[in-house]
N, C-alpha and C positions, 0 to 999 in steps of 0.2 A: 197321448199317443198321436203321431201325427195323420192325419185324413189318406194320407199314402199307403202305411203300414195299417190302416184301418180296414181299407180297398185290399191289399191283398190277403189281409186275414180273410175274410167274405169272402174273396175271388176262390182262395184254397177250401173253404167249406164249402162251397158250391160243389165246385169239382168233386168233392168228396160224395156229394149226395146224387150229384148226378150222374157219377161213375158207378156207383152203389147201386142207384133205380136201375139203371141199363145192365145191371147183371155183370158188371167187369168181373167181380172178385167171388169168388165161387166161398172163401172163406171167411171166417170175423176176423178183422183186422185186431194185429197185437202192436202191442204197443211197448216198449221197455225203457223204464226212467230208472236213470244209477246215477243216486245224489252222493258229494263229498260227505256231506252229514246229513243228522236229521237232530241234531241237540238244535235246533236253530228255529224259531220262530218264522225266519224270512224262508226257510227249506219248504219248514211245514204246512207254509200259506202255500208257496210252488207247487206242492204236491197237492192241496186241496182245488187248486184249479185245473190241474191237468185231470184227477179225476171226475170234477163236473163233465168236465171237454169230453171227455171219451166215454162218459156214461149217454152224452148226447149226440156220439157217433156211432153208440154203441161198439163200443174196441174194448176190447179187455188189455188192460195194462199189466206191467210186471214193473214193481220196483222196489230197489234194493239202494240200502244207505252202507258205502263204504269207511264210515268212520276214521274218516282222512286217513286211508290203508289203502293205498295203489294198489297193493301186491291183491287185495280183497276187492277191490274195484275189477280188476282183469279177471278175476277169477268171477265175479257177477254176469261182466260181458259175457264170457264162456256161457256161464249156463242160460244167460238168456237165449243167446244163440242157438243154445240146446232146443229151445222150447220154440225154437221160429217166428221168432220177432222180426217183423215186416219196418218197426222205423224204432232207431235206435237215441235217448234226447239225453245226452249225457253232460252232467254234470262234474269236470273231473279236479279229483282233488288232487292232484298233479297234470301241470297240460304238456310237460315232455313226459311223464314216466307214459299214460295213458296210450299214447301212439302206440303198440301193438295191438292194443285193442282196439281202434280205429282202423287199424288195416284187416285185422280179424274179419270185421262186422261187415265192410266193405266187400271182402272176400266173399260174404255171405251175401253178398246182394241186398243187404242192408240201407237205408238212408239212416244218418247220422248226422243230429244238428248238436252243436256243442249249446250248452245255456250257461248263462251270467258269466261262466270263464272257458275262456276257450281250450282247446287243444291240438297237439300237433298232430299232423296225419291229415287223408286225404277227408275231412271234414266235408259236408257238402250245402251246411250255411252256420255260421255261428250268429246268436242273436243273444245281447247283453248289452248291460248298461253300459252309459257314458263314464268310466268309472275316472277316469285321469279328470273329468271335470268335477263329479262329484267332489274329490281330495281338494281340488283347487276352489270351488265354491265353499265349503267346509272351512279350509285355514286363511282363506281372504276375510272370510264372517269375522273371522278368532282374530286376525289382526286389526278388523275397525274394532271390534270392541274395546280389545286391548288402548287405542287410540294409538296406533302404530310404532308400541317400544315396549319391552321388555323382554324378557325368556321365556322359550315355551319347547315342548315336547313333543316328542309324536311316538303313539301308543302303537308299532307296528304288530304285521300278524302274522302267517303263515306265509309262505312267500309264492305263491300263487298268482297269474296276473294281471286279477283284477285288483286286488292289494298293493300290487307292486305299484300300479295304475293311481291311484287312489295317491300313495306315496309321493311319486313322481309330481303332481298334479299337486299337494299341499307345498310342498319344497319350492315351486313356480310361483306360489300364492305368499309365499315367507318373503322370499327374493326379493317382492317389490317393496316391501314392506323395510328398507333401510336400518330404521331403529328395532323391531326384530332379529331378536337372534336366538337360533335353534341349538338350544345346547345337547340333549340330547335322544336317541331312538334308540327303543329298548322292545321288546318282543314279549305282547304280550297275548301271544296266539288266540288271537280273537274269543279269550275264555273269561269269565266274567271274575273266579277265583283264579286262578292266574293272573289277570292284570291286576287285581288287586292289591297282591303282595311288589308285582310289579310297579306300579304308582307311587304304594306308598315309601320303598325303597328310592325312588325318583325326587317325591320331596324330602326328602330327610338329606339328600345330596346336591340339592339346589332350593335353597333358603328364598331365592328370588323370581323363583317359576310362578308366572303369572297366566299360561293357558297350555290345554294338552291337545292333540289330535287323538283321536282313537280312529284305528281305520275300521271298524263296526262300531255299531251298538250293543255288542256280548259284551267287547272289552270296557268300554266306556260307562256299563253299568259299574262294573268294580272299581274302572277309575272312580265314577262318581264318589262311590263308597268311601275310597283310601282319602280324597278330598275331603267331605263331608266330615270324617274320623277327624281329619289334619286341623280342622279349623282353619286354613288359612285361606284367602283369596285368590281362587287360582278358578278360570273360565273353564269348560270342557265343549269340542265339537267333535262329531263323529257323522260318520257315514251308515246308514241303511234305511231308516225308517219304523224301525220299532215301536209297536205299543207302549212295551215299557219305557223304552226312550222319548218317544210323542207326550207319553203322560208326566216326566220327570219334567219336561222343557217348559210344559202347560203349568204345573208347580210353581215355577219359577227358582227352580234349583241355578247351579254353579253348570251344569248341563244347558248350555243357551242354545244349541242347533245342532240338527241333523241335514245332510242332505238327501232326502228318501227315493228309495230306488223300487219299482215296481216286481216284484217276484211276479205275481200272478199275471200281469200281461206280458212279460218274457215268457211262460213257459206257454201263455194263449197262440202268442205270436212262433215259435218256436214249434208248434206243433201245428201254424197253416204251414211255416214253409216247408217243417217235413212232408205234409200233405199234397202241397202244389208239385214236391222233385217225385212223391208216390206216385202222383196221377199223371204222369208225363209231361211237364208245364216245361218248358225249354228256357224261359230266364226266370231264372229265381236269384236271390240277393246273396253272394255269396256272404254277406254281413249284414244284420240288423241293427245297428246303435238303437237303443232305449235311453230317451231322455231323461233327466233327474230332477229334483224337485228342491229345494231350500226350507225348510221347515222349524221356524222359532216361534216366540212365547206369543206372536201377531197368529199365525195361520196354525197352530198346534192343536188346538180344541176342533175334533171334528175330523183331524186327519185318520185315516187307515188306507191300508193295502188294497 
């Protein structure tokens, strides 16, 4: 994290304690986090640090996992709203369907910071990873490995736009790469049994696929898997940062890199700037980029979230 976004995480805790001693808020502050999932290791690290954060602001939190269900997401917003949520950190698993419940919340006098993916509507800061670079560090690794020639694939996911991000951002990294060529992208919703069957249908139709993308670490487990079954030589990169993932690359499996994205200082960061737009701060960052990291079989022993 950079010395900037370090300075304003602090500067918002401050605020918060100092506003607190001085008696501003007559109430305990609520807090309400609506994640896309929770089947997700990188979720359930986010949600483990949002509630350190607010056991040490003391804020009782509300949080609710939408099970990539918009329709169940808006319906969470609603009731949190019920229960008078003072800052609203929404993770959504659609960022156009989401937009009514961003204007809801708002309506309610609400603060609203989107996390890892953003959403439409009057948002009042999104803070998330570099994700179009992650994709593009991720498939630049896969094409030096490769030594800059043969076929390779990309294991896409939900179409969400940090995915989309991530996509866009390997396809730039193919590009340069001449003797590369992307035969095909197939959907394997970021699910570990899903891309599985997906993968292995993948090599059975390309005898000469020599590396895949997975835009996670869910999907790239099963890629691994349908690889590993295949016997043949074929590289795997993927984006997040997963244990399981960290530990496969440490192996030295056909899984050679991830590029790892911080869950827990997104939602750290994430919940100063909802804190600094709580306590009347007049610039706050209408955007947080969160930088990513490159993680292979050199720096793998040792890594975590």
């Amino acid at each position: 994290m950079s010395k900037i976004l370090k300075t304003v995480s602090v500067v918002a805790l401050g605020m918060t304690m100092t506003a607190g001693s001085a008696g501003a808020q007559d109430r305990q502050l609520k807090i309400g986090m609506t994640f896309q999932e929770m089947n997700n290791p990188y979720f359930v690290s986010m949600q483990e640090a949002l509630m350190e954060a607010a056991a040490g602001l003391g804020a009782e939190v509300v949080v609710t996992n939408a099970g990539h269900d918009v329709a169940k997401q808006i319906s969470d917003v609603e009731d949190m709203l019920q229960q008078n949520i003072d800052i609203l950190l929404l993770n959504p698993t659609d960022s156009a369907g989401i937009e009514a419940a961003v204007h809801m919340a708002k309506e309610a006098g609400v603060i609203v910071v989107a996390v890892d993916a953003n959403a439409n509507g009057p948002v009042d800061t999104f803070v998330g990873s570099k994700n179009r670079d992650a994709g593009y560090m991720s498939c630049a690794y896969m094409a030096e490995a490769m030594g800059g020639e043969g076929e390779v694939a990309i294991l896409d996911g939900i179409p969400v736009v940090p995915i989309l991000e991530r996509v866009e951002g390997c396809k730039a990294a193919l590009e340069e790469s001449p003797g590369i060529t992307l035969v095909t992208t197939q959907n394997g919703r970021q699910d570990r049994s899903v891309a599985l069957g997906v993968v292995e249908n993948m090599i059975q139709a390309h005898p000469n696929l020599g590396g895949i993308f997975s835009v996670n670490d869910g999907g790239a487990m099963g890629a691994l898997a349908a690889i590993q079954g295949s016997g043949r030589d074929i590289l795997l990169t993927s984006v997040d940062g997963a244990p399981e993932a960290v530990e496969a690359i440490a192996r030295g499996t056909p899984f050679i890199q991830t590029t790892a994205q911080f869950p827990r200082d997104q939602v750290r960061i994430a919940l100063g700037m909802a804190l600094a737009h709580y306590w009347g701060a007049q610039v706050v960052p209408a955007e947080v980029p969160i930088d990513v990291r490159v993680v292979d079989a050199e720096n793998a022993e040792g890594f975590a979230w």
